[in-house]
C-alpha positions in Angstrom: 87.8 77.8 167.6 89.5 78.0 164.3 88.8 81.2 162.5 88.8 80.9 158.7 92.4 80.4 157.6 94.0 83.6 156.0 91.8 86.2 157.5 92.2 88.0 160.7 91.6 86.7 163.9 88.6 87.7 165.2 87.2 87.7 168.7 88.9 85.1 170.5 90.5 83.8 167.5 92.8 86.7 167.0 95.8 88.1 168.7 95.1 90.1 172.0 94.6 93.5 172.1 97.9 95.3 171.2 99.1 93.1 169.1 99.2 92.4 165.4 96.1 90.1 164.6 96.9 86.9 164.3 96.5 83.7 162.2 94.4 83.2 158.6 91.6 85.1 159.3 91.9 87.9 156.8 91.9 88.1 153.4 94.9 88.5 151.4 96.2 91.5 150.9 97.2 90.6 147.0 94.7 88.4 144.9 96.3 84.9 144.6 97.6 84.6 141.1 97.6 81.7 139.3 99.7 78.4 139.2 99.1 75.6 141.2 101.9 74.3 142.3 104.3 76.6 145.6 105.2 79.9 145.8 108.4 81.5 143.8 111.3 79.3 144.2 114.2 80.4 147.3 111.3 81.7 149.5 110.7 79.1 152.5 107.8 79.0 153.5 107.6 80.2 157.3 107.4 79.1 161.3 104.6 78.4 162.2 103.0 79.8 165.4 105.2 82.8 165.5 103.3 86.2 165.2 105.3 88.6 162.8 107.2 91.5 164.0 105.1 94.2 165.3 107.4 96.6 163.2 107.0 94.7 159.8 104.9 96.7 157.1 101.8 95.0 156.3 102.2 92.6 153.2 99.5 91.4 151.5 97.7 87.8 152.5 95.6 89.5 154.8 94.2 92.4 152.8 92.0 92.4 150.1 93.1 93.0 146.7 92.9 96.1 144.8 91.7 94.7 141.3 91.7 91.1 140.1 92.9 90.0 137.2 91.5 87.7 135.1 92.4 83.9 134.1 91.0 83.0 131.1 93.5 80.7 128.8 95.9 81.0 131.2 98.5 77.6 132.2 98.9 76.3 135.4 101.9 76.2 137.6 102.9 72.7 136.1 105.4 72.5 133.3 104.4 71.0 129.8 101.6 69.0 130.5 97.9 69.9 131.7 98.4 71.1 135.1 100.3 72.6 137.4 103.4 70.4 137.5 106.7 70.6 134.6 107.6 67.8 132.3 106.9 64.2 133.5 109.2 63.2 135.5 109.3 59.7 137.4 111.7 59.1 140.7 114.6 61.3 141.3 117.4 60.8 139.4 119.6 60.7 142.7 116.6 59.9 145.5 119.3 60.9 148.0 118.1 62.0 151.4 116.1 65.2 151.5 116.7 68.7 152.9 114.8 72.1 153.3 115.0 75.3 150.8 117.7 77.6 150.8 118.5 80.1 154.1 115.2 82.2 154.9 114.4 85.1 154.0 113.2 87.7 156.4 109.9 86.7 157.9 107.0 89.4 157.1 103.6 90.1 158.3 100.6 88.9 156.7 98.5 92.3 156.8 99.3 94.8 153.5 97.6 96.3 150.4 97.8 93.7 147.3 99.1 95.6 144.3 97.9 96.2 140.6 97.5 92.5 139.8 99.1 91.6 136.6 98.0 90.5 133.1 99.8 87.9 131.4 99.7 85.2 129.0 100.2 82.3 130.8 102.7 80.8 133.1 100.5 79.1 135.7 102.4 76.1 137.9 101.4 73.7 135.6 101.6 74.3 131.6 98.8 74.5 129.8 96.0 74.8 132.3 94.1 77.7 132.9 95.2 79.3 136.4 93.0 81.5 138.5 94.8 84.9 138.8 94.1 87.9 141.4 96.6 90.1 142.9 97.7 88.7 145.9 100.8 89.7 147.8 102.7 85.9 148.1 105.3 86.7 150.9 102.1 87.0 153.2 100.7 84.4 151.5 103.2 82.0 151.9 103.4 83.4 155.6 100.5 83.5 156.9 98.4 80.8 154.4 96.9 83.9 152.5 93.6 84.6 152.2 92.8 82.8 148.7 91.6 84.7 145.9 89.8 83.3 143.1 88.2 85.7 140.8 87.9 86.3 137.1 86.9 89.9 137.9 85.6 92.6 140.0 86.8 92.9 143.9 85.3 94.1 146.9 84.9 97.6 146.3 88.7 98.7 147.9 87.3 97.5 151.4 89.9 96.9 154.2 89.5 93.2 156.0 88.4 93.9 159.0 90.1 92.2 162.0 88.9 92.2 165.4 91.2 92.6 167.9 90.7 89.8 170.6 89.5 89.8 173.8 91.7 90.7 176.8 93.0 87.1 178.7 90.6 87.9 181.5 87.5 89.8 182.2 85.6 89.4 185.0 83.8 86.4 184.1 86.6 84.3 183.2 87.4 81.5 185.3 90.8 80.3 186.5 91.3 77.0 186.3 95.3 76.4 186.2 95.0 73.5 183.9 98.0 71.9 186.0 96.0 69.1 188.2 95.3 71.8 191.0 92.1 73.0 190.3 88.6 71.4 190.6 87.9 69.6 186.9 84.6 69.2 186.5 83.2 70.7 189.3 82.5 73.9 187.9 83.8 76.1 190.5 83.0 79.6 188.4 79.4 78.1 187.9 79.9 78.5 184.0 76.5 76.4 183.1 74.7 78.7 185.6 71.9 80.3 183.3 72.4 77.8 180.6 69.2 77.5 177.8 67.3 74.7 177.3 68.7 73.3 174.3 72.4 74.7 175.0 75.4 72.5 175.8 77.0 72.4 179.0 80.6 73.5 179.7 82.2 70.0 180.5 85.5 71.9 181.8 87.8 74.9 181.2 91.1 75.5 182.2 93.5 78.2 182.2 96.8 78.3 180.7 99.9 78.3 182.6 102.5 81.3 183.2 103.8 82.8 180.5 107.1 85.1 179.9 106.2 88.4 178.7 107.4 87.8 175.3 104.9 85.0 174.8 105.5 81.3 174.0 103.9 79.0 172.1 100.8 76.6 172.8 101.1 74.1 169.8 98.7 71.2 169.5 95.5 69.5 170.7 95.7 65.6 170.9 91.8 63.8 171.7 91.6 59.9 172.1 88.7 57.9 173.9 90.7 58.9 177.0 92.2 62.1 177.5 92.4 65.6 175.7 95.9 66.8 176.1 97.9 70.1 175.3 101.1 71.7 175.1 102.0 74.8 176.2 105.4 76.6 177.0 107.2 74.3 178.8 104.8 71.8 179.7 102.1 69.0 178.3 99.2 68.5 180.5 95.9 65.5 180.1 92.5 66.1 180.9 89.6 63.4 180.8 87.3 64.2 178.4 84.5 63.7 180.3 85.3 66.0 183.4 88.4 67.9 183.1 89.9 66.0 185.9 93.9 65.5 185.0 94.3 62.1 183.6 98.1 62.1 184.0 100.1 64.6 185.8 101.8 67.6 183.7 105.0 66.7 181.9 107.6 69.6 182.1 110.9 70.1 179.8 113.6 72.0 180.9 113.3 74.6 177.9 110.6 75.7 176.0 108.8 73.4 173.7 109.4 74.4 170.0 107.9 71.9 167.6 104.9 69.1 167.9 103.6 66.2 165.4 100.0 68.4 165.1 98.7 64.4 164.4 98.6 61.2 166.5 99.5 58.2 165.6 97.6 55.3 165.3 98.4 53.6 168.5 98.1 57.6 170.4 101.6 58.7 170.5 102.9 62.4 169.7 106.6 63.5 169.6 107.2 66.7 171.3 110.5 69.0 170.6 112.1 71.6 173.2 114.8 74.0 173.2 118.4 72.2 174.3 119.3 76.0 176.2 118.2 79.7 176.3 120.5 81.3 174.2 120.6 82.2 170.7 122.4 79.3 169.4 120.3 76.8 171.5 118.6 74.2 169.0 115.1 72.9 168.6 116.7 69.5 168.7 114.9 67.6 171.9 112.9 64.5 171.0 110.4 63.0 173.1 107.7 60.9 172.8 104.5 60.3 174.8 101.8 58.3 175.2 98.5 60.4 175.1 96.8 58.0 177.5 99.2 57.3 180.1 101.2 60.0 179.9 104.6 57.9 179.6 107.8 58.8 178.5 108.9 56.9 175.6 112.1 56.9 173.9 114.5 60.7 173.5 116.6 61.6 170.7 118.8 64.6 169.6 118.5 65.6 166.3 121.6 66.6 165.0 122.8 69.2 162.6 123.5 69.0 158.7 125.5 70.8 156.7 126.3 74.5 155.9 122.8 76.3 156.7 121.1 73.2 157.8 120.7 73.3 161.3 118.2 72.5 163.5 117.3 75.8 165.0 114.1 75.0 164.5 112.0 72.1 162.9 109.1 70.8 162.0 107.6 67.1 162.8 105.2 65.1 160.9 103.7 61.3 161.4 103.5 59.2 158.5 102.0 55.5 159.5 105.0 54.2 161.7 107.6 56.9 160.5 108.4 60.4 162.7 109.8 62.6 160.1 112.1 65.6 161.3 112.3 68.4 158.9 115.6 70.5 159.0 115.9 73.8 157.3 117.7 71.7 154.3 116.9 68.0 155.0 115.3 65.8 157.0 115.4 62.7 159.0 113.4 59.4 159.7 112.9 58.0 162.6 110.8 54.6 163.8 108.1 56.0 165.8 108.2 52.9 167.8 111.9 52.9 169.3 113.2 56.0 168.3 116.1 54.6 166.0 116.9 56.4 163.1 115.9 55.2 159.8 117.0 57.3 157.1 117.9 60.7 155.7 116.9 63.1 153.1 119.8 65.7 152.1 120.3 67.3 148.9 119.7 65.3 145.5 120.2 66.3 142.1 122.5 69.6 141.0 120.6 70.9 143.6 117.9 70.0 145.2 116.9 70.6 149.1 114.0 69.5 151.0 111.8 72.3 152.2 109.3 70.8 154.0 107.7 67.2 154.8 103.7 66.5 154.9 102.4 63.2 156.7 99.8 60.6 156.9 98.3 57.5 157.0 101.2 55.7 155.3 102.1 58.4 153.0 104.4 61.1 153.3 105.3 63.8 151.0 108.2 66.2 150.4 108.5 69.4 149.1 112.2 70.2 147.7 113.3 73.9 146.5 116.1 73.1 143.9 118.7 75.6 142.3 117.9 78.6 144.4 119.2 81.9 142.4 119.8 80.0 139.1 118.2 80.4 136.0 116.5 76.6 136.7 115.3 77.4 140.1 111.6 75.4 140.8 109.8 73.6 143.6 109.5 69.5 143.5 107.3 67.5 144.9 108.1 63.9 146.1 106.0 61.3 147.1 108.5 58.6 149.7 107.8 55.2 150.6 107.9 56.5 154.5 109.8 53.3 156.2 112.8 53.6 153.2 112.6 57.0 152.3 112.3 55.4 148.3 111.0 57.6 146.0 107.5 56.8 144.4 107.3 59.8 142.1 108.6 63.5 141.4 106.7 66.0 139.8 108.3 69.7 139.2 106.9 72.7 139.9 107.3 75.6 137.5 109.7 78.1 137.8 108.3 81.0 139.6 105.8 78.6 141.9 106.1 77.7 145.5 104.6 75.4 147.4 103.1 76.8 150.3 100.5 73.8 151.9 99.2 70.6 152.1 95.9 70.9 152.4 95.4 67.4 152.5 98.0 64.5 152.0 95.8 61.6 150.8 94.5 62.8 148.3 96.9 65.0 147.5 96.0 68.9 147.3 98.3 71.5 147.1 98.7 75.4 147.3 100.8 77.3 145.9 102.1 81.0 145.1 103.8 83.3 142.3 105.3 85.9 144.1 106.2 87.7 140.2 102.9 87.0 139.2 101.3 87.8 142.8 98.7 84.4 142.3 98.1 81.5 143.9 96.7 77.9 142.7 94.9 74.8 144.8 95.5 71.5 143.0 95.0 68.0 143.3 97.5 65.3 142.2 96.7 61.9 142.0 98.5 59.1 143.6 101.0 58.9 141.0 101.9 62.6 141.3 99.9 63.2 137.5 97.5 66.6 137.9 94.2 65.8 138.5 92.3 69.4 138.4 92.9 72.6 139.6 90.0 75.0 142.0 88.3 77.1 139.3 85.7 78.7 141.9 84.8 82.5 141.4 85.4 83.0 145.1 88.1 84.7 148.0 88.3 81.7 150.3 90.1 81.8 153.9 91.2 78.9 155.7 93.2 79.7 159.0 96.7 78.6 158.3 98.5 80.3 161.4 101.9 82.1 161.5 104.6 80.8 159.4 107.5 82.8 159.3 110.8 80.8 159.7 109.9 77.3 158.6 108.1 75.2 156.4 104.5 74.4 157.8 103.2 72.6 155.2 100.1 70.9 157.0 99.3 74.4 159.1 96.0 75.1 157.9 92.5 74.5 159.9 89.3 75.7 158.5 89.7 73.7 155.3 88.1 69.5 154.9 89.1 67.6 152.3 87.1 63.8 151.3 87.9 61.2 148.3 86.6 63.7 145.9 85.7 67.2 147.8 87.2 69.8 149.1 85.6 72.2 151.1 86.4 75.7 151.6 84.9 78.7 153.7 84.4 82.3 151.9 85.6 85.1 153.4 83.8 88.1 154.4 84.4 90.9 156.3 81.3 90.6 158.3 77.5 88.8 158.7 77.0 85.1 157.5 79.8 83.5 155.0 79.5 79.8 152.6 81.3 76.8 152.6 81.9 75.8 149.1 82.2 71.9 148.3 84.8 71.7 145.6 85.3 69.1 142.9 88.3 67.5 142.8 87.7 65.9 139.4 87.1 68.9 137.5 88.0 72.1 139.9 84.4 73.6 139.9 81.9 74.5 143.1 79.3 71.5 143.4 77.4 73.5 146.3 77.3 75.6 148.8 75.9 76.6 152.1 75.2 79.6 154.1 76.2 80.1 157.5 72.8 79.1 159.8 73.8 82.8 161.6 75.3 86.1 160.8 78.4 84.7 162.3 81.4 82.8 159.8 81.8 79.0 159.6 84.5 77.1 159.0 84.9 73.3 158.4 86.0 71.2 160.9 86.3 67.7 159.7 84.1 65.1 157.2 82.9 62.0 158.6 80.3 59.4 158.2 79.4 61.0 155.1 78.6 65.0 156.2 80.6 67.7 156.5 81.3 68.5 160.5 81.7 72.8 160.6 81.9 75.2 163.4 79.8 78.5 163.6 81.1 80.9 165.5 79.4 82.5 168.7 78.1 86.0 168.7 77.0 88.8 171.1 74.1 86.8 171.8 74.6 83.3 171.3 77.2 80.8 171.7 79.2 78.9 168.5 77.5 75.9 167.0 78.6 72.5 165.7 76.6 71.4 162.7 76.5 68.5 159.9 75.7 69.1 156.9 75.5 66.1 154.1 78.6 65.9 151.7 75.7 64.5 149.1 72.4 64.6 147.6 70.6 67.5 146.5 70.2 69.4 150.2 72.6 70.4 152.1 71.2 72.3 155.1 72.9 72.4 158.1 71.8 70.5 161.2 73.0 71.4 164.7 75.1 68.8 166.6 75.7 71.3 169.4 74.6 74.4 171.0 77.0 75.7 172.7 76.1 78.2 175.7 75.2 82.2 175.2 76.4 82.8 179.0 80.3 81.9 178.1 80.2 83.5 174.7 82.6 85.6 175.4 85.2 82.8 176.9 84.8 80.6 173.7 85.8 83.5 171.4 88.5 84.7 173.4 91.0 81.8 172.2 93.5 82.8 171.2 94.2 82.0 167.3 92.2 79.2 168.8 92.3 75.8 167.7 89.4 73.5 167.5 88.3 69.9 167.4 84.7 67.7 167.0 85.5 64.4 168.9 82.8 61.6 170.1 80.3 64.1 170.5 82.2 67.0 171.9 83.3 70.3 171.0 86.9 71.1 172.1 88.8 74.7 171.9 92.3 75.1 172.8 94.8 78.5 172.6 97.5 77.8 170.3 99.8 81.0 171.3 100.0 82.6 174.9 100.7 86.7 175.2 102.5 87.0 178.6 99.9 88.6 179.5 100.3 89.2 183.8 96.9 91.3 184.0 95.0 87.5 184.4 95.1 83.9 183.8 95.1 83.2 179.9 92.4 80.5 177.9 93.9 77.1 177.6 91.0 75.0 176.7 87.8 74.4 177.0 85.4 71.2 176.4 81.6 71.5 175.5 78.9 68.7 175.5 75.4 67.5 176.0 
């Protein structure tokens, strides 16, 4: 189940009990301020997946903010031109290979109280356009997603955001499944539709998640084709058929941990999958190897090497981009053919100084981020669209100084957030596909997508809870309790063109748009299960209709993910874990399928 990015996990959705809540499920904890275009230049944006440091004070991204500024009149994060982005400026000057923003700084927790927001004249991401301001703390923005603020006034009375702690891994009625091929499938051993509602769903499977160590690890991605659901976690990958849970493939197991996924399939239903090369300190995320979703076979392996001078590849991220696997680094990346493994191209530092921070994928396009003179007077964001086979440039827009890019909410067409962590504000806006600014969000409204942990790495494409069409985007509110709104968003002008309720006092979050209507997820309550609805993208109603009932009796189960991940696939319902605790006192959530 995704929980609205930014705000605190709730339920199932947020860390377990006894630890730090997890995920976007809160609201920020400083108003985002304005700008459009990334957060303050020489902040990276962080890891995903990785809860914060119990010790870490609270920043703001998760809280809500004390008072709001205003925006009126005020420029974008852009440069001289409407918008966001700086002056206009075509290909790089030296399209050189690309590499991430400067060394890290300390990771911090998304949970804190926003400060005074400030008032000033202008200095949004892109010159010249007004840019929604609120006092938003931006190191938790940029880590966690941050709850997004846009207000032109008022607040929310100095109200906390509440998070609710998550279930403990098992209760008595949890089943235990393994998940590794040795329990029964789709049998239903724990008799989990027993007492199901007329009108409810049925529970096509469950399965529990393997052994953990204490410390935790990490259960990154959910893959669905016509075939097989398949998951990582730890160590391993396991396949499940769709229809009964049954293992469609037997578990594949690396000898280290698994530390980065591509969270997309390709076209043809292959994932690349990173691990660990050791246990120690200096052991690398560095392991390539790719898999077929539907047979589970091995494809081709690769190391990825080091760059230079604080470029390594401790850890890294992975996006798909048409035929292209791009690596990210922590100050470049590299290309590789998705097909054979062979290396294509690479993307180091350009320009007097200019790194890539992070890479965003899809349907043959692919998009970089660059952080360029960190500490100088000049230091900005850029971002690059690249042809993804050549690694060409298409177009580079800069990011004004003070903004950082924080996510890619969606890739084609392009929407971006970004943060001012001087100006504690935040921006969402669209470029088109020549990298001009198209419009900027201009909604009245806290929003909160669930944009998981980010707190050593670029995550660029982190967020769930957040659809994006041709010329919509669609956001949920956040509330801190009872029924919230997805708002439909126009990307032509920046302004709400509806919004609906939540059918019950319980949040919803978008899922995905297709056919024409919005697919969201309601979450379940004390007394009823979550619910899958459509609503239509357009016309003049937009009431929800429900797809899917899922059952009251295993409530509790499905919103006991945790920081769970969800997907709407062929007429099913599918919920996965994304982080296990290390827990010993029972068998953790995996995932779970639901269908009529």
């Amino acid at each position: 189940m995704t929980q609205p990015p930014n705000q605190p996990p709730q339920g199932g959705f947020g860390p377990p009990q006894g630890q730090p809540p997890a995920g976007g499920f809160g609201a920020p904890q400083q108003p985002p301020a304005q700008g459009g275009f990334g957060a303050p230049q020489g902040t990276p944006p962080g890891a995903p997946g990785t809860p914060p440091p119990p010790a870490q004070p609270p920043q703001p991204g998760y809280g809500y903010p004390q008072q709001p500024g205003t925006h009126a009149g005020q420029p974008g994060p852009y440069g001289q031109q409407p918008g966001p982005y700086g002056q206009p400026a075509g290909p790089y000057a030296a399209p050189g290979p690309y590499g991430y923003p400067q060394p890290p700084t300390a990771p911090q927790s998304g949970y804190g109280h926003p400060q005074q927001p400030p008032q000033y004249p202008g200095g949004g991401p892109f010159k010249g356009k007004p840019a929604l301001v609120v006092a938003a703390v931006v190191a938790g923005l940029l880590v966690v997603g941050g709850t997004v603020y846009a207000v032109t006034g008022g607040g929310n009375g100095g109200k906390k955001p509440v998070a609710h702690p998550s279930q403990a891994p098992g209760t008595s009625a949890e089943p235990v499944d393994p998940g590794d091929g040795s329990g029964n499938g789709g049998a239903d051993p724990e008799n989990l539709n027993e007492g199901r509602k007329s009108g409810e769903a049925k529970v096509l499977w469950y399965k529990s998640a393997p052994d953990a160590p204490a410390n935790g690890a990490d259960a990154p991605g959910m893959w669905i084709t016509g075939k097989t659901a398949v998951k990582a976690a730890y160590k391993q990958v396991f396949a499940y058929k769709v229809g009964n849970g049954d293992p469609a493939w037997g578990p594949i197991t690396f000898p280290q941990k698994i530390c980065a996924v591509t969270s997309a399939k390709s076209a043809d239903d292959k994932v690349v999958v990173a691990s660990m090369s050791g246990t120690s300190d200096r052991a690398k995320c560095n392991q390539l190897q790719e898999i077929d979703l539907d047979t589970g076979r091995k494809g081709w392996t690769a190391t990825v090497a080091d760059g230079g001078l604080f470029d390594s590849a401790l850890s890294i991220e992975l996006t798909i981009s048409g035929k292209t696997l791009m690596v990210g680094r922590s100050q470049s990346g590299t290309a590789y053919d998705l097909g054979s493994g062979r290396k294509l191209y690479d993307k180091e530092k350009y320009g007097a100084a200019c790194f890539p921070s992070g890479f965003a994928g899809g349907t043959d396009r692919l998009v970089e981020v660059a952080s360029c003179g960190a500490g100088g007077s000049n230091e900005h964001d850029e971002i690059s669209e690249l042809e993804p086979a050549t690694g060409k440039v298409k177009w580079t827009r800069p990011v004004k100084k003070g903004w950082k890019v924080g996510r890619t909410y969606s890739v084609d067409p392009l929407v971006v957030y970004m943060t001012n962590e001087d100006k504690n504000a935040w921006n969402i806006s669209t470029l088109d596909g020549k990298g001009t600014f198209r419009s900027e969000v201009k909604v009245d409204e806290k929003f909160a997508p669930q944009c998981g942990w980010a707190l050593l790495d670029s995550d660029l494409q982190g967020c769930q809870g957040v659809a994006v069409d041709a010329d919509t985007l669609y956001l949920p509110t956040d509330v801190s309790g009872g029924a919230n709104e997805i708002v439909a968003i126009s990307l032509t002008d920046g302004k709400a063109k509806w919004r609906v309720k939540s059918p019950t006092d319980e949040s919803m979050s978008p899922v995905k748009v297709e056919g024409g209507r919005l697919v969201a997820y309601v979450r379940p309550s004390y007394d009823a299960g979550g619910r899958v609805v459509s609503i239509p993208t357009s016309g003049a109603t937009h009431t929800p209709a429900r797809l899917l009932q899922n059952p009251q009796h295993t409530a509790d189960i499905e919103d006991g993910f945790y920081d769970g991940a969800v997907d709407w696939v062929d007429g099913r319902f599918y919920v996965s874990s994304t982080r296990l605790t290390g827990s010993d006192q029972a068998k953790e959530k995996l995932m779970m399928a639901f269908g009529n």
